[in-house]
N, CA, C and O of each residue as an XYZ file, in Angstrom:
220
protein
N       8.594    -59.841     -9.317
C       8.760    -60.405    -10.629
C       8.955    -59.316    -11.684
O       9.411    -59.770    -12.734
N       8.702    -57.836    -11.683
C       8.840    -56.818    -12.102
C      10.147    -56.325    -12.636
O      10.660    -56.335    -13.755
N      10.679    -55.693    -10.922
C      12.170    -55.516    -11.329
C      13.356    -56.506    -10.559
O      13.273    -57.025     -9.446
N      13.995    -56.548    -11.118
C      15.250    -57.184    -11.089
C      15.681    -56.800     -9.915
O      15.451    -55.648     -9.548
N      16.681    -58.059     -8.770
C      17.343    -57.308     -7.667
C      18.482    -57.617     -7.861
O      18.953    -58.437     -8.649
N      19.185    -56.645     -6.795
C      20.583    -56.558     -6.882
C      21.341    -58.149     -7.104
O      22.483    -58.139     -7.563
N      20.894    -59.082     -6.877
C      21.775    -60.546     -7.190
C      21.525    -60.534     -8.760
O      22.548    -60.916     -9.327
N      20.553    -60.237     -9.610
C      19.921    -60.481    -10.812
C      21.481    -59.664    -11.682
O      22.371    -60.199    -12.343
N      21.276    -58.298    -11.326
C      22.259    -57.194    -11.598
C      23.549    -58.199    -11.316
O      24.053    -58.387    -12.423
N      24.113    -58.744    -10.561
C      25.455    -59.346    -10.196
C      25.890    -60.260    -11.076
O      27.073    -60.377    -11.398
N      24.607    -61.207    -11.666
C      24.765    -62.064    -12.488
C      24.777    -61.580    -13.749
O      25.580    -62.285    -14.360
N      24.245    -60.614    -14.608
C      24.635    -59.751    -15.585
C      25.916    -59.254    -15.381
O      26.807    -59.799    -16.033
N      26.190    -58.440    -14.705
C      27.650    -58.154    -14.678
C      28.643    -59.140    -14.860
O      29.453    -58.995    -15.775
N      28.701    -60.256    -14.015
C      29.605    -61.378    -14.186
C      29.714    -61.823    -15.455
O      30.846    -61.920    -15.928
N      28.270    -62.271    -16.455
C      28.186    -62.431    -17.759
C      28.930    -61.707    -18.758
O      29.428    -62.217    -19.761
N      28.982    -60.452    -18.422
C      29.304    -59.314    -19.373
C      30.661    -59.234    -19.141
O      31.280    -58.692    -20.057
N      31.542    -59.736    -17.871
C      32.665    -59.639    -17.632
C      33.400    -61.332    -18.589
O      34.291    -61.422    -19.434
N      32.802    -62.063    -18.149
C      33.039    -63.403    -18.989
C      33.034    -63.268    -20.763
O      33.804    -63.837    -21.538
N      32.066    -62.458    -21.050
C      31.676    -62.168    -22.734
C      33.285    -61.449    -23.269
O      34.145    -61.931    -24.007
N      33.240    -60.343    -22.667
C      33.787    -59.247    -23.267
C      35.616    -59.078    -22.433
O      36.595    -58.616    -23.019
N      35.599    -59.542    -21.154
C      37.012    -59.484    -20.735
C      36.992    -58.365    -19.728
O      36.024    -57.622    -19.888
N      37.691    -58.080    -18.861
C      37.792    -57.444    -17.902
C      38.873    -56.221    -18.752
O      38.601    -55.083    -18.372
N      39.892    -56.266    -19.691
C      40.913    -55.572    -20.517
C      39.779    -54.783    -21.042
O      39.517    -53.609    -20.781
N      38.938    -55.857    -22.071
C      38.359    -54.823    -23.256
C      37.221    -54.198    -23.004
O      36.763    -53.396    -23.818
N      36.624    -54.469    -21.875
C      35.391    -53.261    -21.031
C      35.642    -51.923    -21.581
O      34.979    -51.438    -22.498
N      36.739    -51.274    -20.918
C      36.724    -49.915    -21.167
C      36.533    -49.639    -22.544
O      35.496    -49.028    -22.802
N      37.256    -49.928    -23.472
C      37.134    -49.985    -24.772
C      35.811    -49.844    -25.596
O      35.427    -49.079    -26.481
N      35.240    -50.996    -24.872
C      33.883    -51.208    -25.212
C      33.182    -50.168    -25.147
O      32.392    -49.822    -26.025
N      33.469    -49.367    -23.761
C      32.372    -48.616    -23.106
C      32.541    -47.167    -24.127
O      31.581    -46.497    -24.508
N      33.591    -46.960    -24.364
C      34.449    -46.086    -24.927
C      33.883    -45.792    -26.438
O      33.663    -44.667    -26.886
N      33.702    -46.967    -27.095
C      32.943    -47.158    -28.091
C      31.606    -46.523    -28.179
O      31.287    -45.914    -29.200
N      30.784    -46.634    -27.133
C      29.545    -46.725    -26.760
C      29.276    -45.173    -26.752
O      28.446    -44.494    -27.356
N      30.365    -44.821    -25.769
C      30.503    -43.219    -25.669
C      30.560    -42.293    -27.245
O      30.056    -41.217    -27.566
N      31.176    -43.004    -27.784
C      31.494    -42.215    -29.317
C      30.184    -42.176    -29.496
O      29.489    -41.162    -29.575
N      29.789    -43.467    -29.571
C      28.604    -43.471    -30.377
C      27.341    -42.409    -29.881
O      26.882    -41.697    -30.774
N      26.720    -42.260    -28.415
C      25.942    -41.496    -28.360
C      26.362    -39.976    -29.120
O      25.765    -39.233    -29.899
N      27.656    -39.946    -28.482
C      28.128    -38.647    -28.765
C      28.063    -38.265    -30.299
O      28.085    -37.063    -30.564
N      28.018    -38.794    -30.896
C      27.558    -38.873    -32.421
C      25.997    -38.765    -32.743
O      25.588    -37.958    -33.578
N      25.215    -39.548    -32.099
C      23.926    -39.358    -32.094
C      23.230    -38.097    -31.968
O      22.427    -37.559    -32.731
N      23.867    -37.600    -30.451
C      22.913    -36.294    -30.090
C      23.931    -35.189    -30.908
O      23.426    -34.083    -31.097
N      25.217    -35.383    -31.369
C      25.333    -34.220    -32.701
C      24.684    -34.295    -33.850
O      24.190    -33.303    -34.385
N      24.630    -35.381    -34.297
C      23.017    -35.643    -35.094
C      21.840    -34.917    -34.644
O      21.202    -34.277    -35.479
N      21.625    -34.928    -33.928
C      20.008    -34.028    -33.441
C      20.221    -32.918    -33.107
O      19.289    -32.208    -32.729
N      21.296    -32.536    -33.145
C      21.512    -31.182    -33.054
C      21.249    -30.452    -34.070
O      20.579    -29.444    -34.292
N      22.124    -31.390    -34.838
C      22.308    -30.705    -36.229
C      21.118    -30.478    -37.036
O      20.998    -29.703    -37.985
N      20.195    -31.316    -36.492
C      18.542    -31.889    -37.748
C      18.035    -30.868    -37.026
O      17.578    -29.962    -37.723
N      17.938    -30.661    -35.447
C      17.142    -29.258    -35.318
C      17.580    -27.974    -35.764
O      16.751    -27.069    -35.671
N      18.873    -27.662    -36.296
C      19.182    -26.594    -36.993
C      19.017    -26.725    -38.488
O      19.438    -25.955    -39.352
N      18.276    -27.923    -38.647
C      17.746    -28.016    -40.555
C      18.925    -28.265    -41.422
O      19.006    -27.854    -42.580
N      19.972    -29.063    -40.718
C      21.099    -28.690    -41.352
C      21.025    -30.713    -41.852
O      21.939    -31.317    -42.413
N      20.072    -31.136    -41.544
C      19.875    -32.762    -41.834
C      19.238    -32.888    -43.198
O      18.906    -31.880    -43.820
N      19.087    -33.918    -43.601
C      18.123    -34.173    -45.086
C      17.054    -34.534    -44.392
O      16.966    -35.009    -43.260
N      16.060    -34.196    -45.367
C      14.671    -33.821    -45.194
C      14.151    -36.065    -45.249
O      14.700    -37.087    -45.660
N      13.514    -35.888    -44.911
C      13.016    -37.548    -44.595
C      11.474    -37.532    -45.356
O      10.523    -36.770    -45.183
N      11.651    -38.732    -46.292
C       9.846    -38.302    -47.020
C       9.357    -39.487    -46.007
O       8.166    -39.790    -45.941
């Protein structure tokens, strides 16, 4: 009841293929990618003090 098995996983996938389209996946994912990639240059940047200070 913990974790999820591989049929659980199958049925998410199928969902996510129905939501979003089998075309616009990559896109999506692509998106997703920017975005971390934006994030951890953000934390890069705040550990070089180069961020605004947060009260």
């Amino acid at each position: 009841m913990g974790s999820f098995s591989l049929f659980h996983w199958a049925i998410v996938l199928l969902a996510v293929l129905l939501l979003f389209g089998a075309g616009k996946l990559p896109s999506v994912m692509g998106d997703l990618a920017k975005g971390v990639r934006s994030f951890k240059a953000g934390l890069k940047e705040e550990d070089r003090g180069g961020g605004t200070p947060v009260a």
